[in-house]
C-alpha positions as a Markdown table, in Angstrom:
| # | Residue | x | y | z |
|---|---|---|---|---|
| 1 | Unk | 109.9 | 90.1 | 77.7 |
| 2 | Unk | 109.0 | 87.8 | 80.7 |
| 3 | Unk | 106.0 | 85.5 | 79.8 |
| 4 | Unk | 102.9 | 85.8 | 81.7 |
| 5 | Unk | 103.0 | 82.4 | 82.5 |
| 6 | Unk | 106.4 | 82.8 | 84.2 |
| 7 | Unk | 105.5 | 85.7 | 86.2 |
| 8 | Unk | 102.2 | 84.2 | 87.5 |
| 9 | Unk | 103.9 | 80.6 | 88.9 |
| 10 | Unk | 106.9 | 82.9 | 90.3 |
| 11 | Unk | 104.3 | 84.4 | 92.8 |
| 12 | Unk | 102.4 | 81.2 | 93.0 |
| 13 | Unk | 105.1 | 78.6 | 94.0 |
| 14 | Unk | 106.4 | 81.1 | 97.1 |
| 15 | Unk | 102.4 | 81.1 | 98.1 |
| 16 | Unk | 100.4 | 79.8 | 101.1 |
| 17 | Unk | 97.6 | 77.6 | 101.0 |
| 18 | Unk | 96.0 | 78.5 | 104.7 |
| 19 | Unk | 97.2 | 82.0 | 104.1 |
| 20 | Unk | 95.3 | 82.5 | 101.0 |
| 21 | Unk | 92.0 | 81.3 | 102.6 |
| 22 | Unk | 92.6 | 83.9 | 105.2 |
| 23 | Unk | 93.6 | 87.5 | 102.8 |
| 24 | Unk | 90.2 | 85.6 | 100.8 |
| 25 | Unk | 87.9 | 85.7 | 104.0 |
| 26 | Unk | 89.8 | 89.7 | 105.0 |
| 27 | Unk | 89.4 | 91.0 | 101.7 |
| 28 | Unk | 86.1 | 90.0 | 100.8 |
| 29 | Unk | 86.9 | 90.1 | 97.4 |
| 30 | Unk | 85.6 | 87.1 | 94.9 |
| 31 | Unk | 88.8 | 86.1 | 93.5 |
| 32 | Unk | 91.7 | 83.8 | 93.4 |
| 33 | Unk | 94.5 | 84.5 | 96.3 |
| 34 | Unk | 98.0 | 82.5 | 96.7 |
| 35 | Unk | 98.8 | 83.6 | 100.0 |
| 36 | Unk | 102.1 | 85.8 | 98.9 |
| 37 | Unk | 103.3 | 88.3 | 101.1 |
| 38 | Unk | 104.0 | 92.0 | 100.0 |
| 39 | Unk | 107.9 | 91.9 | 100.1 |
| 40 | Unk | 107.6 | 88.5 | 98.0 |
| 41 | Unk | 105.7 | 90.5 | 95.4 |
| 42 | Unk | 108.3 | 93.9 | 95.9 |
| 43 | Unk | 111.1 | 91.5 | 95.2 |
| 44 | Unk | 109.2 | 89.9 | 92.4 |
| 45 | Unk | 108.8 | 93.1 | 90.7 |
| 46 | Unk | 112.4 | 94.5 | 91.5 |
| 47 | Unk | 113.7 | 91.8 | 89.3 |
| 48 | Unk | 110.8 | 92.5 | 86.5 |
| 49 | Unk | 111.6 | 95.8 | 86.7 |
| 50 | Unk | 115.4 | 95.5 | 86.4 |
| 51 | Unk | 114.9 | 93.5 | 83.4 |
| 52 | Unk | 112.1 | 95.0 | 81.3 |
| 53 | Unk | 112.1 | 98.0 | 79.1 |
| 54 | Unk | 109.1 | 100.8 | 80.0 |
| 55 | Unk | 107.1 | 98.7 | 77.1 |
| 56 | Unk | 107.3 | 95.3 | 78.3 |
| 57 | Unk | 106.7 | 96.7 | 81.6 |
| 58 | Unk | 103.3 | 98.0 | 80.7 |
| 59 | Unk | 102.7 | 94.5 | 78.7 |
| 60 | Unk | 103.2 | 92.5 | 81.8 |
| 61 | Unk | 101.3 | 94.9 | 84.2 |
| 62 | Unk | 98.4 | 94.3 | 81.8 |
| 63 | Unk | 98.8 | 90.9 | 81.1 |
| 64 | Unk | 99.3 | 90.1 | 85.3 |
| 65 | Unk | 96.2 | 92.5 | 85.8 |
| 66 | Unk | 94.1 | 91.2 | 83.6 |
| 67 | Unk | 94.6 | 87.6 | 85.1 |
| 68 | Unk | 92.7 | 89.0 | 88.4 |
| 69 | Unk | 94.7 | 87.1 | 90.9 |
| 70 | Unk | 94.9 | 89.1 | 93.9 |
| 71 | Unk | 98.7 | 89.0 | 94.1 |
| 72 | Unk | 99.3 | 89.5 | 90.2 |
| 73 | Unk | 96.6 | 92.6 | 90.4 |
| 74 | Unk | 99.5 | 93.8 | 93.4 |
| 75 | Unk | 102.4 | 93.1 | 91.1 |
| 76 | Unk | 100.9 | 95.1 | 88.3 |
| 77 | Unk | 100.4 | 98.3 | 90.3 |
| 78 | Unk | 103.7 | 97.6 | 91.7 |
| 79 | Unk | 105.2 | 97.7 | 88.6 |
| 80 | Unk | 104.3 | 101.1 | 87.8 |
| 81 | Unk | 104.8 | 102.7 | 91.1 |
| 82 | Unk | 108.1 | 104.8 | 89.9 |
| 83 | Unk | 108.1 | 108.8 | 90.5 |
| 84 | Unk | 109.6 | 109.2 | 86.5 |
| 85 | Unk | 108.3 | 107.4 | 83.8 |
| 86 | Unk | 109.1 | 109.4 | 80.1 |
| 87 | Unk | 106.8 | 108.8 | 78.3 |
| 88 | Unk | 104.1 | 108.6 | 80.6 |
| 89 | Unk | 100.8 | 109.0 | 78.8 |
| 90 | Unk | 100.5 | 105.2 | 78.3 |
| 91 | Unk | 101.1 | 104.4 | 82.3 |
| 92 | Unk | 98.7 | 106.6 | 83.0 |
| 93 | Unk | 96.1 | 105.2 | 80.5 |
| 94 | Unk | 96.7 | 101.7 | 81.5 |
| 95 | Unk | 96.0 | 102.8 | 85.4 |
| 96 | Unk | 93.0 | 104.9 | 85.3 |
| 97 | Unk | 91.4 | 102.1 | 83.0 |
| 98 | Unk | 91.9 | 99.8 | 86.0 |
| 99 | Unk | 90.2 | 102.0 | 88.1 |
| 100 | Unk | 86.5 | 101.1 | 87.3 |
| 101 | Unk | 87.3 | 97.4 | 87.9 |
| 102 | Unk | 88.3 | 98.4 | 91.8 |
| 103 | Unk | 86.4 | 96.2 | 94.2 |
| 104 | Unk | 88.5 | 96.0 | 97.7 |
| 105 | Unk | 90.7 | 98.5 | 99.2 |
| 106 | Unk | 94.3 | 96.5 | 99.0 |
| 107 | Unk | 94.5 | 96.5 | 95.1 |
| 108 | Unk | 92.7 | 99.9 | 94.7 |
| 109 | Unk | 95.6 | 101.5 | 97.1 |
| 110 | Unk | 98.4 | 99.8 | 95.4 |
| 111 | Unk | 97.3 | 101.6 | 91.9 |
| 112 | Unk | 96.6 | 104.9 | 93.5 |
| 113 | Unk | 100.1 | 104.9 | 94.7 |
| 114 | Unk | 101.0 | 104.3 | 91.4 |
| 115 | Unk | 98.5 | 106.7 | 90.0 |
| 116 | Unk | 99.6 | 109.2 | 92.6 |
| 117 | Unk | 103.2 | 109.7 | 91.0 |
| 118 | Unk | 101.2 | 110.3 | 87.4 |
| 119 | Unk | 99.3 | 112.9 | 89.1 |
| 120 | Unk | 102.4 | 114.4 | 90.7 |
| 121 | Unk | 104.4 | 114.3 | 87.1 |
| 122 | Unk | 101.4 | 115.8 | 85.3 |
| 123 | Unk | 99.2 | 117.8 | 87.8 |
| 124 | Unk | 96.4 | 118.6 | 85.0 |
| 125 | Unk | 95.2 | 115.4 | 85.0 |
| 126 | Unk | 93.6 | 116.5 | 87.8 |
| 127 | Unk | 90.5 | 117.4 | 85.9 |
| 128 | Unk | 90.2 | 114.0 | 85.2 |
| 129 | Unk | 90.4 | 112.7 | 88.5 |
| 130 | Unk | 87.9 | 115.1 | 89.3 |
| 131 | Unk | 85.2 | 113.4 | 86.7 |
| 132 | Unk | 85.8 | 110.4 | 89.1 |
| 133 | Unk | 84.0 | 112.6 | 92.3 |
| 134 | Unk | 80.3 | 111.8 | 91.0 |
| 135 | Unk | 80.6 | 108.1 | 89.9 |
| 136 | Unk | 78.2 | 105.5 | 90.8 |
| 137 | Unk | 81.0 | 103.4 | 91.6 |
| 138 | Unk | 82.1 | 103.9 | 95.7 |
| 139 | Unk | 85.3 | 102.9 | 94.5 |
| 140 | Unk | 86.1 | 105.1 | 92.1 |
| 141 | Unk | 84.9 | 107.9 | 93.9 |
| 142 | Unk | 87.2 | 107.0 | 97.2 |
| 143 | Unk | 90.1 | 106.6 | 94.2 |
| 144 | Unk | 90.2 | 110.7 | 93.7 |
| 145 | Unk | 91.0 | 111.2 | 97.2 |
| 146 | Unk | 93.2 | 108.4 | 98.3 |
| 147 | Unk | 95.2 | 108.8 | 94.7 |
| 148 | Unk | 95.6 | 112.8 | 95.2 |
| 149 | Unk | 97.0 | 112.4 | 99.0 |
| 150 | Unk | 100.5 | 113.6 | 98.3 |
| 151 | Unk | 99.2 | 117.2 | 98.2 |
| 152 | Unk | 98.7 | 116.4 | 101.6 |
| 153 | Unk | 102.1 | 115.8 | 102.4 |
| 154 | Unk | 104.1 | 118.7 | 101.1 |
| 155 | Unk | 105.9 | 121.1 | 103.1 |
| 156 | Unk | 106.7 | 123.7 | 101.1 |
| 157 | Unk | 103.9 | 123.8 | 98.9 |
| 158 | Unk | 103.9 | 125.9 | 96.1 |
| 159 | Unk | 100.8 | 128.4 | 95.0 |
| 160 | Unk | 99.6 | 125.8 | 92.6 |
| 161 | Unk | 99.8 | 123.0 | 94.7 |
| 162 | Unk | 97.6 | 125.1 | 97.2 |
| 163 | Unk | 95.3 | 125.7 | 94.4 |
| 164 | Unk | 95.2 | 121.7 | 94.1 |
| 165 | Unk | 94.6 | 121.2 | 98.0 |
| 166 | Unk | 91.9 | 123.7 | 97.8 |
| 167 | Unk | 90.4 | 122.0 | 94.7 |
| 168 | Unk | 90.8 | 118.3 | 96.7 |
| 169 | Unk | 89.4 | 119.9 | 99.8 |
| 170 | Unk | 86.2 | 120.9 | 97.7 |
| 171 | Unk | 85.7 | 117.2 | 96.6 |
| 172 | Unk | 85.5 | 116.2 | 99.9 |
| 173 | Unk | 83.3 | 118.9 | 100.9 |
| 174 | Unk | 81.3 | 116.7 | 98.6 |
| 175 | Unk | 81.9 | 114.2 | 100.1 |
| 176 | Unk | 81.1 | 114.8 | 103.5 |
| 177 | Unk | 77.3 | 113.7 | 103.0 |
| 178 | Unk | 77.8 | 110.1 | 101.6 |
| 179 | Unk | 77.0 | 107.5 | 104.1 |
| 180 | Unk | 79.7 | 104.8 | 102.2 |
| 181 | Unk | 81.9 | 103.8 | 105.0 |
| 182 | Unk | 84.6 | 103.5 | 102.9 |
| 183 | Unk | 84.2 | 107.4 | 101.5 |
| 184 | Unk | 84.2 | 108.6 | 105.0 |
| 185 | Unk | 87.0 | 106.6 | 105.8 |
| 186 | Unk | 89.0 | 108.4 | 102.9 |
| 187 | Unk | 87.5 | 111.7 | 103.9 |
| 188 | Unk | 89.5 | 111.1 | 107.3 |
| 189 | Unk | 92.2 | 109.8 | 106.0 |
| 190 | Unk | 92.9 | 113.1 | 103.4 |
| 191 | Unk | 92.3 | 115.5 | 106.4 |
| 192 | Unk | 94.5 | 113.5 | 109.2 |
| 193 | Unk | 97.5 | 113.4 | 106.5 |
| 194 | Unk | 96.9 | 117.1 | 105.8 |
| 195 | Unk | 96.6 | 118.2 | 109.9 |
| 196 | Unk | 100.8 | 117.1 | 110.0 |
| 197 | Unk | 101.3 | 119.6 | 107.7 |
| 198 | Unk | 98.5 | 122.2 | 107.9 |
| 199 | Unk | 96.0 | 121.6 | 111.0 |
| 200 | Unk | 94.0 | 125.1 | 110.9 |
| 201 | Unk | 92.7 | 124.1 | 107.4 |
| 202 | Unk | 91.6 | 120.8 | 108.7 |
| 203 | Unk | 90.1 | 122.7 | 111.7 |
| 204 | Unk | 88.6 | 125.0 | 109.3 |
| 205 | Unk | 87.0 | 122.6 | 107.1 |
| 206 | Unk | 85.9 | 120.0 | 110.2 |
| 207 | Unk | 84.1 | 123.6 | 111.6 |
| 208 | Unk | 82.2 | 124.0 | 108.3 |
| 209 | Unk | 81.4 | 120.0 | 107.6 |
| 210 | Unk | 82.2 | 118.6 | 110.3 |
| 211 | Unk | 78.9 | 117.9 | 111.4 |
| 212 | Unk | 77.9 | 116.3 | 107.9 |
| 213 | Unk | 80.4 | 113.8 | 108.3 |
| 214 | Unk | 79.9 | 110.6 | 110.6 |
| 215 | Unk | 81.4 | 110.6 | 114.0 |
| 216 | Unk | 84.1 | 108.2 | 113.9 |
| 217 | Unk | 85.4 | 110.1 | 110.2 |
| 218 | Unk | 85.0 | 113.3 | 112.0 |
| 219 | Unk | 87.3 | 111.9 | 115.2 |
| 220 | Unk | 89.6 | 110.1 | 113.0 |
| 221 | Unk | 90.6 | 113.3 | 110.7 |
| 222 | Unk | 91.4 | 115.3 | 114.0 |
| 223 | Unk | 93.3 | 112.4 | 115.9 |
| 224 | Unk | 97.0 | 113.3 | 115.0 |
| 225 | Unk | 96.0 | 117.5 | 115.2 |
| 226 | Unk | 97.9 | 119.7 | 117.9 |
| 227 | Unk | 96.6 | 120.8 | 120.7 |
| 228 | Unk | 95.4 | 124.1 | 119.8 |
Protein backbone atom coordinates (compact mmCIF):
# COMPACT_ATOMS: atom_id res chain seq x y z
CA UNK A 1 0.00 0.00 0.00
CA UNK A 2 1.42 3.50 -0.83
CA UNK A 3 0.58 6.02 1.96
CA UNK A 4 -1.48 8.91 1.11
CA UNK A 5 0.99 11.07 2.35
CA UNK A 6 3.56 9.71 -0.13
CA UNK A 7 1.35 9.92 -3.08
CA UNK A 8 0.18 13.61 -2.30
CA UNK A 9 4.01 15.17 -1.93
CA UNK A 10 4.98 12.94 -5.17
CA UNK A 11 2.61 15.24 -7.19
CA UNK A 12 3.38 18.17 -5.06
CA UNK A 13 7.32 18.47 -5.21
CA UNK A 14 7.16 18.16 -9.33
CA UNK A 15 4.46 21.28 -8.99
CA UNK A 16 4.52 24.91 -10.09
CA UNK A 17 3.82 27.74 -8.07
CA UNK A 18 2.83 30.41 -10.94
CA UNK A 19 1.26 27.54 -12.83
CA UNK A 20 -1.03 26.62 -10.11
CA UNK A 21 -2.34 30.31 -9.75
CA UNK A 22 -3.10 30.09 -13.36
CA UNK A 23 -5.16 26.16 -13.78
CA UNK A 24 -6.87 28.13 -10.20
CA UNK A 25 -7.90 31.36 -12.12
CA UNK A 26 -8.99 28.71 -15.68
CA UNK A 27 -10.81 26.34 -13.68
CA UNK A 28 -12.71 28.42 -11.49
CA UNK A 29 -12.89 25.87 -9.02
CA UNK A 30 -12.30 26.76 -5.11
CA UNK A 31 -9.63 24.43 -4.33
CA UNK A 32 -5.98 23.74 -3.79
CA UNK A 33 -3.82 23.37 -7.29
CA UNK A 34 0.07 22.45 -7.46
CA UNK A 35 0.55 23.32 -10.86
CA UNK A 36 1.35 19.42 -12.18
CA UNK A 37 1.02 18.70 -15.64
CA UNK A 38 -1.19 15.71 -16.94
CA UNK A 39 1.78 13.41 -18.10
CA UNK A 40 3.42 14.09 -14.45
CA UNK A 41 0.20 12.72 -12.97
CA UNK A 42 -0.09 9.62 -15.98
CA UNK A 43 3.42 8.73 -14.86
CA UNK A 44 2.52 9.10 -11.31
CA UNK A 45 -0.18 6.70 -11.62
CA UNK A 46 1.70 4.18 -13.99
CA UNK A 47 3.99 3.51 -11.17
CA UNK A 48 0.85 3.33 -8.57
CA UNK A 49 -0.78 1.21 -10.72
CA UNK A 50 2.20 -1.17 -11.36
CA UNK A 51 2.58 -1.58 -7.77
CA UNK A 52 -0.97 -1.83 -6.21
CA UNK A 53 -3.30 -4.67 -6.06
CA UNK A 54 -7.13 -3.76 -7.54
CA UNK A 55 -7.86 -3.09 -3.50
CA UNK A 56 -5.24 -0.73 -2.69
CA UNK A 57 -5.91 0.82 -5.86
CA UNK A 58 -9.38 1.74 -4.92
CA UNK A 59 -7.95 2.76 -1.25
CA UNK A 60 -5.67 5.31 -2.75
CA UNK A 61 -8.10 6.67 -5.37
CA UNK A 62 -10.36 7.38 -2.40
CA UNK A 63 -7.93 8.43 -0.09
CA UNK A 64 -6.26 11.03 -3.07
CA UNK A 65 -9.97 12.05 -3.89
CA UNK A 66 -11.05 12.71 -0.80
CA UNK A 67 -8.04 15.11 -0.23
CA UNK A 68 -9.68 17.53 -2.98
CA UNK A 69 -6.44 18.71 -4.46
CA UNK A 70 -7.06 19.30 -8.05
CA UNK A 71 -4.18 17.09 -9.19
CA UNK A 72 -4.82 14.22 -6.59
CA UNK A 73 -8.84 14.37 -7.68
CA UNK A 74 -6.93 13.71 -11.53
CA UNK A 75 -4.76 10.94 -10.08
CA UNK A 76 -7.71 9.23 -8.63
CA UNK A 77 -9.74 9.05 -11.80
CA UNK A 78 -6.69 8.15 -13.40
CA UNK A 79 -6.24 5.31 -11.52
CA UNK A 80 -9.27 3.68 -12.45
CA UNK A 81 -9.32 4.46 -16.10
CA UNK A 82 -8.59 0.61 -17.21
CA UNK A 83 -11.09 -1.09 -19.90
CA UNK A 84 -11.05 -4.57 -17.43
CA UNK A 85 -11.30 -4.43 -13.87
CA UNK A 86 -12.80 -8.11 -12.29
CA UNK A 87 -14.37 -7.46 -9.91
CA UNK A 88 -15.82 -4.25 -10.88
CA UNK A 89 -18.77 -3.44 -8.76
CA UNK A 90 -16.63 -1.55 -6.17
CA UNK A 91 -14.90 0.75 -9.01
CA UNK A 92 -17.95 1.58 -10.17
CA UNK A 93 -19.46 2.42 -6.66
CA UNK A 94 -16.44 4.47 -5.73
CA UNK A 95 -16.96 6.55 -9.15
CA UNK A 96 -20.47 7.29 -9.40
CA UNK A 97 -20.24 8.42 -5.61
CA UNK A 98 -17.87 11.01 -6.82
CA UNK A 99 -20.13 12.23 -9.26
CA UNK A 100 -22.38 14.54 -7.11
CA UNK A 101 -19.27 16.25 -5.70
CA UNK A 102 -18.32 17.43 -9.64
CA UNK A 103 -17.82 21.11 -9.76
CA UNK A 104 -15.47 21.98 -13.05
CA UNK A 105 -15.22 20.21 -16.14
CA UNK A 106 -11.35 18.83 -15.98
CA UNK A 107 -11.94 16.45 -12.97
CA UNK A 108 -15.53 15.60 -13.99
CA UNK A 109 -14.07 14.40 -17.55
CA UNK A 110 -11.19 12.49 -16.07
CA UNK A 111 -13.88 10.17 -13.99
CA UNK A 112 -16.23 9.84 -16.89
CA UNK A 113 -13.49 8.38 -18.81
CA UNK A 114 -13.12 6.25 -16.14
CA UNK A 115 -16.76 5.69 -15.64
CA UNK A 116 -17.06 5.24 -19.43
CA UNK A 117 -15.07 1.77 -19.38
CA UNK A 118 -17.64 0.63 -16.39
CA UNK A 119 -20.37 1.47 -18.59
CA UNK A 120 -18.80 -0.33 -21.53
CA UNK A 121 -18.03 -3.66 -19.24
CA UNK A 122 -21.56 -3.54 -17.81
CA UNK A 123 -23.99 -1.73 -20.21
CA UNK A 124 -27.10 -2.04 -17.67
CA UNK A 125 -25.87 0.30 -15.57
CA UNK A 126 -27.19 2.43 -17.92
CA UNK A 127 -30.38 2.75 -16.05
CA UNK A 128 -28.53 4.31 -13.52
CA UNK A 129 -26.92 6.76 -15.46
CA UNK A 130 -30.15 7.61 -16.74
CA UNK A 131 -31.47 8.64 -13.01
CA UNK A 132 -28.60 11.19 -13.34
CA UNK A 133 -30.70 13.03 -16.57
CA UNK A 134 -33.22 15.00 -14.11
CA UNK A 135 -30.77 16.10 -11.29
CA UNK A 136 -30.61 19.48 -9.87
CA UNK A 137 -27.03 19.32 -10.16
CA UNK A 138 -25.78 20.73 -13.94
CA UNK A 139 -22.96 18.52 -13.37
CA UNK A 140 -24.31 15.45 -12.90
CA UNK A 141 -26.71 15.88 -15.53
CA UNK A 142 -23.79 16.80 -18.31
CA UNK A 143 -21.97 13.53 -16.53
CA UNK A 144 -24.72 10.95 -18.45
CA UNK A 145 -23.74 12.28 -21.63
CA UNK A 146 -20.11 12.98 -21.61
CA UNK A 147 -19.62 9.46 -19.59
CA UNK A 148 -21.85 7.36 -22.25
CA UNK A 149 -19.78 8.97 -25.40
CA UNK A 150 -18.22 5.74 -26.55
CA UNK A 151 -21.54 4.63 -28.04
CA UNK A 152 -20.72 7.33 -30.12
CA UNK A 153 -17.67 5.99 -31.43
CA UNK A 154 -18.34 2.53 -32.53
CA UNK A 155 -18.23 1.36 -35.97
CA UNK A 156 -19.72 -1.78 -36.01
CA UNK A 157 -22.26 -1.25 -33.55
CA UNK A 158 -24.16 -4.03 -32.52
CA UNK A 159 -28.33 -4.01 -32.20
CA UNK A 160 -27.92 -3.34 -28.49
CA UNK A 161 -25.64 -0.79 -28.66
CA UNK A 162 -28.09 0.97 -31.21
CA UNK A 163 -30.69 0.50 -28.69
CA UNK A 164 -28.21 2.43 -26.16
CA UNK A 165 -27.50 5.32 -28.86
CA UNK A 166 -31.12 5.58 -29.24
CA UNK A 167 -31.77 5.61 -25.53
CA UNK A 168 -28.63 8.41 -25.08
CA UNK A 169 -30.16 10.28 -28.02
CA UNK A 170 -33.47 10.53 -26.08
CA UNK A 171 -31.68 12.16 -23.01
CA UNK A 172 -30.50 14.72 -25.03
CA UNK A 173 -33.66 15.26 -26.61
CA UNK A 174 -34.18 16.31 -23.08
CA UNK A 175 -31.71 18.11 -23.04
CA UNK A 176 -32.06 20.31 -25.81
CA UNK A 177 -34.17 22.94 -23.75
CA UNK A 178 -31.79 23.60 -20.80
CA UNK A 179 -30.15 26.97 -21.15
CA UNK A 180 -26.75 25.62 -18.91
CA UNK A 181 -23.97 26.42 -21.17
CA UNK A 182 -22.22 23.60 -20.13
CA UNK A 183 -25.31 20.99 -21.04
CA UNK A 184 -25.44 22.41 -24.51
CA UNK A 185 -21.95 22.12 -24.79
CA UNK A 186 -22.19 18.31 -24.06
CA UNK A 187 -25.23 18.12 -26.22
CA UNK A 188 -22.79 19.16 -29.17
CA UNK A 189 -20.22 17.39 -28.12
CA UNK A 190 -22.39 13.75 -28.12
CA UNK A 191 -23.83 14.61 -31.59
CA UNK A 192 -20.32 15.98 -33.37
CA UNK A 193 -18.63 12.52 -32.06
CA UNK A 194 -21.60 10.62 -33.35
CA UNK A 195 -21.72 12.55 -37.05
CA UNK A 196 -18.00 10.62 -37.77
CA UNK A 197 -19.66 7.61 -37.44
CA UNK A 198 -23.35 8.17 -38.28
CA UNK A 199 -24.19 11.84 -39.70
CA UNK A 200 -27.93 11.19 -40.89
CA UNK A 201 -28.91 10.49 -37.25
CA UNK A 202 -27.37 13.67 -36.21
CA UNK A 203 -29.04 15.36 -39.18
CA UNK A 204 -32.10 13.74 -38.11
CA UNK A 205 -32.18 14.66 -34.56
CA UNK A 206 -30.67 18.56 -35.25
CA UNK A 207 -34.05 18.65 -37.84
CA UNK A 208 -36.37 17.62 -34.99
CA UNK A 209 -34.44 19.78 -32.05
CA UNK A 210 -32.42 21.62 -33.61
CA UNK A 211 -34.14 24.69 -33.16
CA UNK A 212 -34.54 24.12 -29.23
CA UNK A 213 -30.93 24.02 -28.80
CA UNK A 214 -28.78 27.43 -28.75
CA UNK A 215 -27.04 28.41 -31.84
CA UNK A 216 -23.48 27.90 -31.17
CA UNK A 217 -24.50 23.98 -29.69
CA UNK A 218 -26.56 23.65 -32.75
CA UNK A 219 -23.32 24.82 -35.18
CA UNK A 220 -20.86 22.93 -33.04
CA UNK A 221 -22.73 19.33 -33.30
CA UNK A 222 -22.75 19.74 -37.28
CA UNK A 223 -19.13 21.16 -37.66
CA UNK A 224 -17.23 17.88 -38.51
CA UNK A 225 -20.64 16.45 -40.71
CA UNK A 226 -20.23 15.65 -44.57
CA UNK A 227 -21.29 17.54 -47.05
CA UNK A 228 -24.56 16.10 -47.78
Amino acid sequence: MIPIEDAVATLQLQGDAQKALEMRKYHKANRPYFGVANPVIDAAVKDWRAELSLDDRLTLASELWDTNIHECRVAAAKLLVQARIRPDDAAWELITSWVPQFDSWAIADHVCGAGSRRLLADPTRLDEVETWTTSDHMWTKRAALVMTLPWTKMNNPKPADLAARERILGWAADYATDPAWFIQKSISWWLRELGRHDAPRVRTFLADHGEAMKPFARKDASRKLPPV
